[in-house]
C-alpha positions as CSV (number, residue, x, y, z in Angstrom):
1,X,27.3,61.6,-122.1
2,X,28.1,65.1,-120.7
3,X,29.5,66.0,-117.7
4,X,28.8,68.8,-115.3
5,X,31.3,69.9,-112.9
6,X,31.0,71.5,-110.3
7,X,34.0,73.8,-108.2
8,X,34.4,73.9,-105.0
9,X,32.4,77.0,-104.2
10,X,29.4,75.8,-106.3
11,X,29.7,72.1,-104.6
12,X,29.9,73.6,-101.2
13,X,26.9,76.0,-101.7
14,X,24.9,73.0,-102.2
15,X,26.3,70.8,-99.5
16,X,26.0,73.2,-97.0
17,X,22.2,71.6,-96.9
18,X,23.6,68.3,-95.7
19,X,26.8,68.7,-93.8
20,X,28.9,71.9,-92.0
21,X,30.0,73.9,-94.5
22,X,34.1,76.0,-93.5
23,X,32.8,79.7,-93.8
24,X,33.7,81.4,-96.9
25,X,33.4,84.4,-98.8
26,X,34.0,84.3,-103.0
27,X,35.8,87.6,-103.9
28,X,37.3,89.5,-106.9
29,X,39.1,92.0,-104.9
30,X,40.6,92.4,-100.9
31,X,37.8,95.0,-100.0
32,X,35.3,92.6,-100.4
33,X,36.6,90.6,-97.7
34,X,34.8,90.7,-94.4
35,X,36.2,87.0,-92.9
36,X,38.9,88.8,-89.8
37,X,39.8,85.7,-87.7
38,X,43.7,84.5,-88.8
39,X,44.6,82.2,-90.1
40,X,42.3,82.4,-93.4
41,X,43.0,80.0,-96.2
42,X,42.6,81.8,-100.1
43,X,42.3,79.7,-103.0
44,X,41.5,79.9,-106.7
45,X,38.6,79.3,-107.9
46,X,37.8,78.4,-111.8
47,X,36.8,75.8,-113.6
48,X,39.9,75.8,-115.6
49,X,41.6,74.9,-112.5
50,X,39.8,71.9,-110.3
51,X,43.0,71.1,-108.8
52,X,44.5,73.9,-107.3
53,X,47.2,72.4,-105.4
54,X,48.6,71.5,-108.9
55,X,49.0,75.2,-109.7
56,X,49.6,76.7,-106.4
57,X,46.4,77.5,-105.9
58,X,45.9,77.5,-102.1
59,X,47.6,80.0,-99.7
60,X,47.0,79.7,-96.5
61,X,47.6,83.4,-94.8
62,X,48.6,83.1,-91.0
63,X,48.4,87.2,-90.6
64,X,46.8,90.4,-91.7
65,X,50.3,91.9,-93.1
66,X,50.6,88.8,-95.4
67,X,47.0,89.2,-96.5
68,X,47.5,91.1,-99.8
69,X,50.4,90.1,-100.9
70,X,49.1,86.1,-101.0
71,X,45.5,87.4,-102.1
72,X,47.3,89.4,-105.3
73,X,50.3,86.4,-106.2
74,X,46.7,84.1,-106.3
75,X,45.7,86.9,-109.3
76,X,49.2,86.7,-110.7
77,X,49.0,82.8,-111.3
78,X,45.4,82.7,-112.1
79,X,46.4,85.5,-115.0
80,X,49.8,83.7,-115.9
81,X,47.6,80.3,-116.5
82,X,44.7,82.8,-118.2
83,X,42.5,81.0,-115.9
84,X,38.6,81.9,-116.1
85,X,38.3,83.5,-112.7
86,X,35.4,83.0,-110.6
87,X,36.9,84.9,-107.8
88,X,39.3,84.1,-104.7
89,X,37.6,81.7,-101.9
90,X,38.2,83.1,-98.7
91,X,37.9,80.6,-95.5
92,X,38.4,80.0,-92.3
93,X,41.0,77.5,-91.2
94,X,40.0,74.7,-89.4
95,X,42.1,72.4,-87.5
96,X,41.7,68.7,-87.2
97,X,42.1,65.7,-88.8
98,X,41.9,65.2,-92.4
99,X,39.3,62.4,-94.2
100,X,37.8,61.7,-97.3
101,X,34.3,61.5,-98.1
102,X,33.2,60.5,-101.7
103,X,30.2,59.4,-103.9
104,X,30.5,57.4,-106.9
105,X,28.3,55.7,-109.1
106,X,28.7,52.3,-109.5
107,X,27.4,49.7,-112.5
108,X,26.5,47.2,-110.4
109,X,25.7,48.3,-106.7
110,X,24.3,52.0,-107.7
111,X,25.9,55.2,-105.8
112,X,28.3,53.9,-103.2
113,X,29.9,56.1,-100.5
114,X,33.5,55.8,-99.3
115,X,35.5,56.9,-96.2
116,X,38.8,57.4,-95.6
117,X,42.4,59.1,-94.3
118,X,42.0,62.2,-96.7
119,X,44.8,65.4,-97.3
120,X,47.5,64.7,-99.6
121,X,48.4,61.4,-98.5
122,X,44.8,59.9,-99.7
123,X,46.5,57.9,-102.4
124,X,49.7,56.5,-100.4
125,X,47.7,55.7,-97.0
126,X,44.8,53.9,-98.8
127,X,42.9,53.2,-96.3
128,X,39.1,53.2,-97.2
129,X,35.5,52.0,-96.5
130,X,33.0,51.3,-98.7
131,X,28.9,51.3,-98.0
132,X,25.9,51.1,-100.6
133,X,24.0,54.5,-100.4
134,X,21.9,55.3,-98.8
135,X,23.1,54.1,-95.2
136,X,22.4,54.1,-91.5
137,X,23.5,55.6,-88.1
138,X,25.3,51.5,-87.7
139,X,26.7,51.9,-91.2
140,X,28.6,54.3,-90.4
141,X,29.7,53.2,-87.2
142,X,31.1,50.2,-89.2
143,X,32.8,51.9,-91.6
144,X,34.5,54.3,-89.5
145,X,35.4,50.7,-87.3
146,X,36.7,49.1,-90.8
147,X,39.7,52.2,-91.4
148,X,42.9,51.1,-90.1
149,X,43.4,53.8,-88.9
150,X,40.6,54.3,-86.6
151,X,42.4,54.6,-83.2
152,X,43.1,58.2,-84.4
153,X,39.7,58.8,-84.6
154,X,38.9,57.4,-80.9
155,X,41.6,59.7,-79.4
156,X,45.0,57.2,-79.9
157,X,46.3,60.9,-80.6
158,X,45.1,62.5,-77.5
159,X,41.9,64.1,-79.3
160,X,39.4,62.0,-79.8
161,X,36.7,63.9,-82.4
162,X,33.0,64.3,-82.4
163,X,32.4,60.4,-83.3
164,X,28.5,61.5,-83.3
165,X,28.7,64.3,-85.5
166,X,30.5,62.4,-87.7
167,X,28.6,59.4,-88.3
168,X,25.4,61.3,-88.8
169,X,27.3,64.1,-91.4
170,X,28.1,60.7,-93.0
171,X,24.5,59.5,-93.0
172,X,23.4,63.0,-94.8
173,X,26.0,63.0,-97.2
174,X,25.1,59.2,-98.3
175,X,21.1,60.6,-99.1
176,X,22.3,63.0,-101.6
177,X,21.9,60.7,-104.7
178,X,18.7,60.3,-103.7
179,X,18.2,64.1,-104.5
180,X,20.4,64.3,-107.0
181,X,20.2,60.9,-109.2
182,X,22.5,62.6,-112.1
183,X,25.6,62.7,-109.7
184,X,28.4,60.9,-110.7
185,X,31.3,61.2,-108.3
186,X,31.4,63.7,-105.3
187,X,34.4,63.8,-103.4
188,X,35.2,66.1,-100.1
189,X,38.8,65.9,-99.5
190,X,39.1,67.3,-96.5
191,X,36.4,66.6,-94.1
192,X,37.8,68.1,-91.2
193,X,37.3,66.1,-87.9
194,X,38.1,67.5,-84.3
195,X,36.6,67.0,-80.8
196,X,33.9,69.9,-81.9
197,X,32.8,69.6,-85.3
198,X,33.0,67.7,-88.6
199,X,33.7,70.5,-91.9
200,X,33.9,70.2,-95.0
201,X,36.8,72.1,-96.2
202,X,37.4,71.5,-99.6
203,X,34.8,69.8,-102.4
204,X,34.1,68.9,-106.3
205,X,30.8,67.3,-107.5
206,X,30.4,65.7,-111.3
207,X,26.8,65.4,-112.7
208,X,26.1,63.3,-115.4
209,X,24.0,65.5,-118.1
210,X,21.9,65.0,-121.0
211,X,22.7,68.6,-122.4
């Protein structure tokens, strides 16, 4: 079977209908750009390259002097791989704390969704949580209450985050199979958690398709 992949742009443009979206722009060229708060993050995306930290992909540009020389080295690797260019994601940094969100389709128990510690220490924390989909406001309670590493979440830190928001973004991320029964794996990794908001900040969605 076929699979349809989705980049981060395309998997955030439908998200956006389920959970807080970081604003973004997708751009060819630095006049295009109309995002003016600093820090902005830029970041290649192509379907060549679904993992752009692998090939430097992701700049994050703390002021407006650094903005075009990051924005063209992002054209200089993307050329240098002869990457199929959709364009340079432009978005806003958010600050918080980093989890993973994910979706995948199980043999036995259907679409499953799973929370956890997300950036780039996902794979070495491994700390997760694991619900059939769809599930409820107490589902998610539980599974944020299963993570080891929950006392960040409450505020062990000194910032606890928006606990509400985030079970409920969790809630409307597990109906999405529901909508969309071809979906084979979705992972958002970040979510970005703070005592405001929960965003989604980066995103990648496989279908499963009969084409």
């Amino acid at each position: 079977m076929k699979k349809d992949i989705f980049t981060e742009y395309k998997s955030e443009q439908l998200l956006k209908y389920f959970v807080s979206v970081a604003e973004n722009q997708l751009v060819m060229s630095i006049k295009e750009i109309k995002l003016k708060k600093f820090p902005l993050v830029l970041k290649i995306i192509s379907e060549d390259a679904l993992h752009k930290t692998d090939i430097g992909g992701i700049m994050i540009v703390n002021k407006k002097e650094e903005l075009e020389k990051n924005f063209n080295e992002l054209i200089k690797i993307a050329k240098k791989k002869r990457l199929h260019l959709d364009g340079i994601l432009v978005q806003e940094y958010i600050k918080g704390y980093e989890l993973i969100v994910g979706i995948k389709k199980d043999a036995i128990f259907g679409h499953v969704i799973l929370l956890g510690m997300g950036g780039i220490y996902t794979e070495l924390i491994k700390d997760f949580s694991i619900r059939a989909c769809p599930i409820a406001y107490d589902d998610a309670e539980s599974m944020i209450n299963d993570l080891k590493t929950k006392d960040i979440l409450y505020g062990a830190r000194g910032e606890k985050v928006n606990l509400s928001r985030l079970k409920k973004s969790l809630v409307n991320i597990s109906t999405i199979p529901l909508k969309y029964k071809n979906i084979e794996e979705l992972d958002i990794n970040p979510l970005i958690v703070n005592k405001k908001d929960i965003i989604v900040a980066d995103a990648r969605i496989v279908f499963e398709t009969t084409d």
